[in-house]
N, CA, C and O of each residue as an XYZ file, in Angstrom:
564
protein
N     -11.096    -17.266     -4.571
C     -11.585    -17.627     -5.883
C     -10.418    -17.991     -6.782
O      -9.403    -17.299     -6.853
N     -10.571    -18.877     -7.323
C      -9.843    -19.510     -8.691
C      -9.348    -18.742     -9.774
O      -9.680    -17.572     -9.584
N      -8.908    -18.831    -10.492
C      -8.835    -18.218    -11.839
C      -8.863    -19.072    -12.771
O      -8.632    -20.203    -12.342
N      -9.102    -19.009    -14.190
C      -8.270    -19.951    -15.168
C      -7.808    -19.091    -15.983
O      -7.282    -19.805    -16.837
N      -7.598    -17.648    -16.402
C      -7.093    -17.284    -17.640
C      -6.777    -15.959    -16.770
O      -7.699    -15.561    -16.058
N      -5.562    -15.237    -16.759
C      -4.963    -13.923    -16.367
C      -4.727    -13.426    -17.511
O      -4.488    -14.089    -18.520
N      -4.782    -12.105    -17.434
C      -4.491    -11.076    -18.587
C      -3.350    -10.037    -17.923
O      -3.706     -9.451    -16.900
N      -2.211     -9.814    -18.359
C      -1.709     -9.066    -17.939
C      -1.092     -7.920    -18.498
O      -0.338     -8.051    -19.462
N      -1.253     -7.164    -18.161
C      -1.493     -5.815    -19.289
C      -0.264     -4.849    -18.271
O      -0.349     -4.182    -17.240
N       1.103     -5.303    -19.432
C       2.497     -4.955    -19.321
C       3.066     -3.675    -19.940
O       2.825     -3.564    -21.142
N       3.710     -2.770    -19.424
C       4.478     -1.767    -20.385
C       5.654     -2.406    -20.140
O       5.877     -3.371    -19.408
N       6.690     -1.497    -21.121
C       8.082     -1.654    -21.657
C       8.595     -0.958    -20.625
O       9.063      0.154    -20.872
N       8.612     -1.481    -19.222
C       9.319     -1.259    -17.898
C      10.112     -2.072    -17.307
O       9.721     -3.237    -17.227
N      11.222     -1.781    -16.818
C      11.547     -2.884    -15.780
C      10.052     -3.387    -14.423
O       9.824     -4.570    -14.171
N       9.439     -2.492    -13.912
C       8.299     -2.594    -13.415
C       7.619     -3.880    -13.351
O       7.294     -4.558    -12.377
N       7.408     -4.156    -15.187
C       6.571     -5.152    -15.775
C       7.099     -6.263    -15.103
O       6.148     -6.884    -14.630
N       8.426     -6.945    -14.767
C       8.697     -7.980    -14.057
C       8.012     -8.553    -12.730
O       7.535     -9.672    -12.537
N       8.113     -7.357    -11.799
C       7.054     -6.900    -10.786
C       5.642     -7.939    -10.756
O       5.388     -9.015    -10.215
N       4.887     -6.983    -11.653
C       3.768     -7.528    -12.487
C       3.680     -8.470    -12.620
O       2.712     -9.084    -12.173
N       4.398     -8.896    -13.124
C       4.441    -10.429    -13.912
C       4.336    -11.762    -13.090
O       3.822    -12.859    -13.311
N       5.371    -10.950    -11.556
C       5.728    -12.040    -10.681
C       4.177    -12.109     -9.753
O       3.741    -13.206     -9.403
N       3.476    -10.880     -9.438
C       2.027    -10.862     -8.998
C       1.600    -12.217     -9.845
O       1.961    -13.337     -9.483
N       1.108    -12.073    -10.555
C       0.211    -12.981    -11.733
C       0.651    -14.117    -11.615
O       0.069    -14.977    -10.954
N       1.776    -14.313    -12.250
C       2.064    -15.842    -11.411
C       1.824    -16.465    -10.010
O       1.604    -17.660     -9.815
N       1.879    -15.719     -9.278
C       1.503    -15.702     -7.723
C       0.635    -16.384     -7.595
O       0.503    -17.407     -6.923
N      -0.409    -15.545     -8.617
C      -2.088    -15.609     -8.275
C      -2.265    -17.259     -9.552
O      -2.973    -18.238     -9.318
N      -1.434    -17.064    -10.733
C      -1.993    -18.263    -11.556
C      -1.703    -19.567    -11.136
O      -2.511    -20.490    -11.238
N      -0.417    -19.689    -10.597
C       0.542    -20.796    -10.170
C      -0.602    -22.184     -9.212
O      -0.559    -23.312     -9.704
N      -1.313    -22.023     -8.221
C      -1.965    -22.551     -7.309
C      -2.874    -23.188     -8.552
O      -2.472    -24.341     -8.711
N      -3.667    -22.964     -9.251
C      -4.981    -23.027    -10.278
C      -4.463    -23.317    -11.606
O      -5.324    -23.352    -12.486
N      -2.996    -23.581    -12.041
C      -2.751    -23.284    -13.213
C      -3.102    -23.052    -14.003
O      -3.145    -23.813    -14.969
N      -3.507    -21.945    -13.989
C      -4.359    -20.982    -14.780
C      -3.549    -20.652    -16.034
O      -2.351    -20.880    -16.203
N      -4.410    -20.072    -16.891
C      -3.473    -19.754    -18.245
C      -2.816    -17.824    -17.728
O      -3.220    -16.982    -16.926
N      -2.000    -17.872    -18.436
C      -1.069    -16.112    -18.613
C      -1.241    -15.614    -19.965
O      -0.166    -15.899    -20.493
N      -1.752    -15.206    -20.583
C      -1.714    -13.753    -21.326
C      -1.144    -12.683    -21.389
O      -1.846    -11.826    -20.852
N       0.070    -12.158    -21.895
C       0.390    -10.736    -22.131
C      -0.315     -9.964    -22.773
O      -1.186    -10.454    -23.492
N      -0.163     -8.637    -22.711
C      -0.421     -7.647    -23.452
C      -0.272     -6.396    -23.150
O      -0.695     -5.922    -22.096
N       0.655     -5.391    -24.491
C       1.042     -4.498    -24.106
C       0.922     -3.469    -25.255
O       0.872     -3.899    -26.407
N       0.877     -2.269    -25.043
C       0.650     -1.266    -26.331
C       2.203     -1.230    -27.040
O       3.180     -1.237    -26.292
N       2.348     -1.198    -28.262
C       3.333     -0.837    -29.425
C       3.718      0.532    -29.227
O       2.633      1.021    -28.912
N       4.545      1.467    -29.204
C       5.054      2.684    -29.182
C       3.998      3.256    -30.339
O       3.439      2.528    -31.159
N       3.854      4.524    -30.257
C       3.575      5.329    -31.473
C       3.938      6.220    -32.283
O       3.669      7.409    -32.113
N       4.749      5.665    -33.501
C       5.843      6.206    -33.965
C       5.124      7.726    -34.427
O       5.504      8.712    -33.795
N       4.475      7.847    -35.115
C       3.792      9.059    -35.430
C       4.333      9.969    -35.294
O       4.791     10.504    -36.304
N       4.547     10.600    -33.962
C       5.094     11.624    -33.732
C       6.825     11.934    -33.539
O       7.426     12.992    -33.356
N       7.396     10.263    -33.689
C       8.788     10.596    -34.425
C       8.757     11.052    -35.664
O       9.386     12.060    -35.988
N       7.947     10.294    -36.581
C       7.941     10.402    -37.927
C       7.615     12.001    -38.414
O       7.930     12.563    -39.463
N       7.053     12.381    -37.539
C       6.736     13.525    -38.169
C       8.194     14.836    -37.871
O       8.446     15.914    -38.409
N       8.581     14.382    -37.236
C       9.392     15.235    -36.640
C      11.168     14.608    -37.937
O      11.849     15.339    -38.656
N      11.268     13.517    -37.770
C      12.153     13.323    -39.072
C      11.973     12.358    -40.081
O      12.716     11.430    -40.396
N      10.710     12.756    -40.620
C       9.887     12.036    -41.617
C      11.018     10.903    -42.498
O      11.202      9.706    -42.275
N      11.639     11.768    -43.519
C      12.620     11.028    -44.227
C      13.704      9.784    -43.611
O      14.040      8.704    -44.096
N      14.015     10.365    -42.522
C      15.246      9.165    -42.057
C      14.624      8.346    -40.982
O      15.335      7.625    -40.283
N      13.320      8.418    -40.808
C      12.646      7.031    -39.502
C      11.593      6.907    -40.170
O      10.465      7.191    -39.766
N      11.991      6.308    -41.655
C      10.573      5.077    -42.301
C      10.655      4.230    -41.847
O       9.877      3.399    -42.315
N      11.337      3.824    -40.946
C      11.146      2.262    -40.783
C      10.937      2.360    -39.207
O      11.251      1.349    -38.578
N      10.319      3.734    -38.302
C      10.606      3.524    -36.918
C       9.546      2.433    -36.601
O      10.013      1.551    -35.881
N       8.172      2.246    -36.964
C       7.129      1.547    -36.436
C       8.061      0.193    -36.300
O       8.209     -0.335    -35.198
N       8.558     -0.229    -37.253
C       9.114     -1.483    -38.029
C       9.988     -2.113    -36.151
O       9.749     -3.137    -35.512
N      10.984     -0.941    -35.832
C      11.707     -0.818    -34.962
C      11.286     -0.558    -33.764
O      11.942     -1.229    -32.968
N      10.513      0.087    -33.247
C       9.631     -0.167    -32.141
C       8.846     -1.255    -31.152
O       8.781     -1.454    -29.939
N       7.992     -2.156    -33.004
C       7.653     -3.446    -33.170
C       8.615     -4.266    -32.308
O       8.458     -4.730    -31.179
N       9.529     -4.311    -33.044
C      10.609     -5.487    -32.736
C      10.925     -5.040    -31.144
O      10.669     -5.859    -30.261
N      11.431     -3.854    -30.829
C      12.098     -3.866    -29.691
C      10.553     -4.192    -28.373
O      10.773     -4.737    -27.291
N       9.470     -3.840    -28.695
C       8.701     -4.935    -27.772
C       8.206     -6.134    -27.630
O       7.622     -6.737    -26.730
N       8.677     -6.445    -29.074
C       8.182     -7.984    -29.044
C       9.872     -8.671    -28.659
O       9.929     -9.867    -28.949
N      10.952     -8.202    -28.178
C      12.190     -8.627    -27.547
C      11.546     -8.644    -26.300
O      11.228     -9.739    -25.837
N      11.214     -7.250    -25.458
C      10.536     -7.311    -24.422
C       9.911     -7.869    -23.753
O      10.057     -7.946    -22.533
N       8.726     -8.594    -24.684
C       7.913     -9.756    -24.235
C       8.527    -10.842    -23.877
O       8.559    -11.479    -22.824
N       9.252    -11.028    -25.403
C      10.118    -12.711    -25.288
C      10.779    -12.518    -23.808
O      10.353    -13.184    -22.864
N      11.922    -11.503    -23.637
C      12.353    -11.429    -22.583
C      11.240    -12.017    -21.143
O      11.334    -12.917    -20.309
N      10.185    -10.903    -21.459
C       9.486    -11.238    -19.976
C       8.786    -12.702    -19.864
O       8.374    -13.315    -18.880
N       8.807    -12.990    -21.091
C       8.102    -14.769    -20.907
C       8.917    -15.876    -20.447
O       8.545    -16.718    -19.630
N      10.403    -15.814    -21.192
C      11.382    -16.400    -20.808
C      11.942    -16.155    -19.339
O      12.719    -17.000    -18.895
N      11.573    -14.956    -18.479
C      12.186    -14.987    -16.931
C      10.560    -15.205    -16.088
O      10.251    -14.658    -15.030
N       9.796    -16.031    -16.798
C       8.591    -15.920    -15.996
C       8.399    -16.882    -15.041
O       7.633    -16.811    -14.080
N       9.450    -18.186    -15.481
C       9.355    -19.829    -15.028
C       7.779    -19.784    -14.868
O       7.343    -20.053    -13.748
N       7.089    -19.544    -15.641
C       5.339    -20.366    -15.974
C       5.307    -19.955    -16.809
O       5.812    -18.865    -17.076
N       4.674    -20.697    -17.586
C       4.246    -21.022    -19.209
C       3.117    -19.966    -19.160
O       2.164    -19.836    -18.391
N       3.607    -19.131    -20.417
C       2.919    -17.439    -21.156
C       2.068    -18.010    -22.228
O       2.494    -18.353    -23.331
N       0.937    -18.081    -21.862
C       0.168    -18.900    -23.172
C       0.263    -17.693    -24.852
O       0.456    -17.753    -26.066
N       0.078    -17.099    -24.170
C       0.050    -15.162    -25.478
C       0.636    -14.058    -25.566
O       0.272    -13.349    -24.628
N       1.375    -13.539    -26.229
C       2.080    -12.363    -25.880
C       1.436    -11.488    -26.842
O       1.881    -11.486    -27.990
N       0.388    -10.696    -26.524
C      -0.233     -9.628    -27.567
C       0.368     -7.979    -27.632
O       0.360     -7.211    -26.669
N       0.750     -7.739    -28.659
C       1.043     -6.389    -29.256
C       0.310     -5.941    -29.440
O      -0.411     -6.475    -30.283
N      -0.313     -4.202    -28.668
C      -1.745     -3.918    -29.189
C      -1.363     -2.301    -29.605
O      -0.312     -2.047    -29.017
N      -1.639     -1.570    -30.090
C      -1.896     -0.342    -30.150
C      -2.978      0.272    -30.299
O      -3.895     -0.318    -30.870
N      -3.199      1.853    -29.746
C      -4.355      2.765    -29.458
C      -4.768      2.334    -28.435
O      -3.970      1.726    -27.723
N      -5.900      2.465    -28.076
C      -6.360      2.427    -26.530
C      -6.712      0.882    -26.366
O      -7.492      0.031    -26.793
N      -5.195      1.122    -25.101
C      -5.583     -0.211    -24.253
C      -6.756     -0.731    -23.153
O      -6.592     -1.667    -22.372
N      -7.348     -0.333    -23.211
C      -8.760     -0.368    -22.527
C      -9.710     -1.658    -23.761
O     -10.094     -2.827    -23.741
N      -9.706     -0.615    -24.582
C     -10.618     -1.879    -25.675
C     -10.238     -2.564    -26.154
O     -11.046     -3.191    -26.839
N      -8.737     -3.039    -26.223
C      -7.958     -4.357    -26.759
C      -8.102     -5.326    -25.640
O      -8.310     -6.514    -25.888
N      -7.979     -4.782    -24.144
C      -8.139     -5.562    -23.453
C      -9.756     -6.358    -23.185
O      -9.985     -7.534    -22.902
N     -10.970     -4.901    -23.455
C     -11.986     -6.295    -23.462
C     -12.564     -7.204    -24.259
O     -13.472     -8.003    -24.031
N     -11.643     -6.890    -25.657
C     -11.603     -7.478    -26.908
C     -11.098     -8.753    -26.444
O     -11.677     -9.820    -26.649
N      -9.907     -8.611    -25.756
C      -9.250     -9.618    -25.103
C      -9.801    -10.996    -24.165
O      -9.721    -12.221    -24.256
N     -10.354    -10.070    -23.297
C     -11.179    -10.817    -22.788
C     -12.797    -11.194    -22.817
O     -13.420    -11.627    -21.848
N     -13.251    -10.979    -23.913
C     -14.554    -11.805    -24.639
C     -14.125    -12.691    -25.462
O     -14.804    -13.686    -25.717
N     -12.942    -12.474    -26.003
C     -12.600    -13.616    -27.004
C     -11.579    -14.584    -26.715
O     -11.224    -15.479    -27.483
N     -11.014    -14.302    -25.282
C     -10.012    -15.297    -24.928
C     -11.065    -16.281    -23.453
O     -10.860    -17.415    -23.019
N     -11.732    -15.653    -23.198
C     -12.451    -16.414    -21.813
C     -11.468    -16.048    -20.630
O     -10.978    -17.024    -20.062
N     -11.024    -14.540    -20.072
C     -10.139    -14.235    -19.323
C     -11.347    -13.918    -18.226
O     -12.530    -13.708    -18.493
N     -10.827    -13.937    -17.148
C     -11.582    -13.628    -15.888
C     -11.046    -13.263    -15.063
O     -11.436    -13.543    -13.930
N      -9.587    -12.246    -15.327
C      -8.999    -11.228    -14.212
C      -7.951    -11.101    -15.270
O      -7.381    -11.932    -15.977
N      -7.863     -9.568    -15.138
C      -6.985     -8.564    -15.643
C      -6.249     -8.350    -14.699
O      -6.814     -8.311    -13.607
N      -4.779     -8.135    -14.721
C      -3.834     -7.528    -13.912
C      -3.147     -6.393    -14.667
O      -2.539     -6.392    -15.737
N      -3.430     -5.406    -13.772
C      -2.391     -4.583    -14.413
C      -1.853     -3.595    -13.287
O      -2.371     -3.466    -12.178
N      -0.554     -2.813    -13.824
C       0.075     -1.911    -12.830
C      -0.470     -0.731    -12.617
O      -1.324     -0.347    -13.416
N      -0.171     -0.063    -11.718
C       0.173      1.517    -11.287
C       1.006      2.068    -10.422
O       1.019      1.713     -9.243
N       1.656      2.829    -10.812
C       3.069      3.503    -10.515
C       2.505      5.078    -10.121
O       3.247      5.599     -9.289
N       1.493      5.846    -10.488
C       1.148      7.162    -10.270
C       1.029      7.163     -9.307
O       0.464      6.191     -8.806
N       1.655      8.652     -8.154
C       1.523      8.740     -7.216
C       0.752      9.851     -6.674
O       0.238     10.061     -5.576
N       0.824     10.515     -7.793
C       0.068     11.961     -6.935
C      -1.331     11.559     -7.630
O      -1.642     10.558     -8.276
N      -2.085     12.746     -7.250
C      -3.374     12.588     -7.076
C      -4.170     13.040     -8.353
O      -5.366     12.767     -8.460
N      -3.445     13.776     -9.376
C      -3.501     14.079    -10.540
C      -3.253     12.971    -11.563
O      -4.042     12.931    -12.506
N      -2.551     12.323    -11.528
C      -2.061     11.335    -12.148
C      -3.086      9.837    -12.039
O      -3.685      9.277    -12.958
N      -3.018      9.457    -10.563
C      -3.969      9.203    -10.447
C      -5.616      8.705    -11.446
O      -6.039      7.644    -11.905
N      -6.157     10.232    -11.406
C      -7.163     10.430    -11.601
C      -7.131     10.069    -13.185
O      -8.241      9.903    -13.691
N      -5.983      9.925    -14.046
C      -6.346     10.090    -15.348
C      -5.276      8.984    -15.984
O      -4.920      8.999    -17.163
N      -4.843      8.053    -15.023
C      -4.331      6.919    -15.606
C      -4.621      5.418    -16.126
O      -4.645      4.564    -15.240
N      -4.809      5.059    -17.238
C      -5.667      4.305    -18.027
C      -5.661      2.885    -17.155
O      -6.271      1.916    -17.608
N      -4.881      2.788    -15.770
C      -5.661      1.512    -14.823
C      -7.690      2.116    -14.576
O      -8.661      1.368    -14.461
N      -7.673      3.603    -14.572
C      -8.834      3.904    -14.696
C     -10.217      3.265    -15.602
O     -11.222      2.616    -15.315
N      -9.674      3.810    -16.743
C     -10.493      3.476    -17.996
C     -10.433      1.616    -17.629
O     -11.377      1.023    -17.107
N      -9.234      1.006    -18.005
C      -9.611     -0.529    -17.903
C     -10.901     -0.791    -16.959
O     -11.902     -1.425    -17.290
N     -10.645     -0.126    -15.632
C     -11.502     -0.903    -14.333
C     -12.764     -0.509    -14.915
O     -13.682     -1.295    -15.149
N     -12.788      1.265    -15.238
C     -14.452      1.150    -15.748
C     -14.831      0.626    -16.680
O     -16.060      0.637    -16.741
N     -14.015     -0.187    -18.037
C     -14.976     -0.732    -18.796
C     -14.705     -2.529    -18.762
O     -15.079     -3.250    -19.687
N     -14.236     -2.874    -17.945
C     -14.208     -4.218    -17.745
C     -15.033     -4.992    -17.111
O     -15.544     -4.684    -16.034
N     -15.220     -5.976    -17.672
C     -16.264     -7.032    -17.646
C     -16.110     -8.202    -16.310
O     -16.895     -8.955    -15.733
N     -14.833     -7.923    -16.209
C     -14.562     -9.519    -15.476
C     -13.425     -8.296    -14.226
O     -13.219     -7.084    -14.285
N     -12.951     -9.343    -13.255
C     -12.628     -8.379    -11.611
C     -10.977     -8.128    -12.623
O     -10.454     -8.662    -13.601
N     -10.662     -7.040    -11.703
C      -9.390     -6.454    -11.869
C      -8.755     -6.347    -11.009
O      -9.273     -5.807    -10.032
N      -7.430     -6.755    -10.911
C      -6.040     -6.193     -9.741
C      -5.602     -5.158    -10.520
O      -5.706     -5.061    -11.742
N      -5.047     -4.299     -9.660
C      -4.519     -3.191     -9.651
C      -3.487     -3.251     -8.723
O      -3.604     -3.034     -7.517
N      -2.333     -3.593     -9.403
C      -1.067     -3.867     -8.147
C      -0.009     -2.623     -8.016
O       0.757     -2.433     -8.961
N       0.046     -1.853     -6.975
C       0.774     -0.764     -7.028
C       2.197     -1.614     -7.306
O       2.500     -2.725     -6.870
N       3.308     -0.319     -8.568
C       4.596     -1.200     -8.328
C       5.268      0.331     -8.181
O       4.765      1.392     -8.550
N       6.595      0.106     -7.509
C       7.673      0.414     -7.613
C       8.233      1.047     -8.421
O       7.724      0.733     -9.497
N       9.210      1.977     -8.619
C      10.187      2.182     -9.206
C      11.502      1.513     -8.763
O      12.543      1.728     -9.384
């Protein structure tokens, strides 16, 4: 089967390269469109811990994944149609994502190995509330 629109749902890993190179794999034949998307850090619980001197951590977080992205779009050699910044649960940004972008396969990683981990890692949640087929590409450390 074809694709035309991949979603690829990246953390701030070396890993994500991995990832990235799957998706192209799969878009390259169909030239299909690429989509990023990845959750924002959550400063919160720096802030609370040294309220006064990290007002500006969100600010800084921001930036250092949207370097990330640029980075991963620029070593992708195929054209990244979106690079989305999402925060809170990535599960519903992604099918936000894909009702309003016309995506029809999600890619995303997993790295958990034991059986605990496993069971409660949000490749979970995506697969059960997604609309359209999902890869699940084991990666590496």
């Amino acid at each position: 089967m074809a694709y035309a629109h991949l979603l690829v749902a990246v953390a701030v890993t070396p890993e994500s390269q991995q990832l990235l190179a799957k998706a192209v794999d799969i878009a390259r034949p169909s030239n299909a469109r690429i989509t990023l998307i990845t959750l924002a850090a959550d400063p919160e619980l720096y802030n609370q811990l040294a309220a006064p001197m990290m007002e500006n951590v969100r600010d800084v977080l921001q930036e250092e994944t949207q370097q990330f992205l640029d980075e991963l779009v620029r070593n992708a050699n195929y054209p990244i149609e979106q690079a989305l910044i999402a925060s809170g649960e990535l599960s519903k940004h992604i099918l936000h994502t894909c009702r309003t972008k016309d995506v029809d396969l999600v890619v995303c990683g997993n790295h958990n190995q034991t059986f605990f981990s496993r069971a409660v890692c949000s490749a979970k949640s995506i697969v059960q509330s997604s609309e359209v087929d999902v890869l699940l590409v084991p990666l590496s450390a």
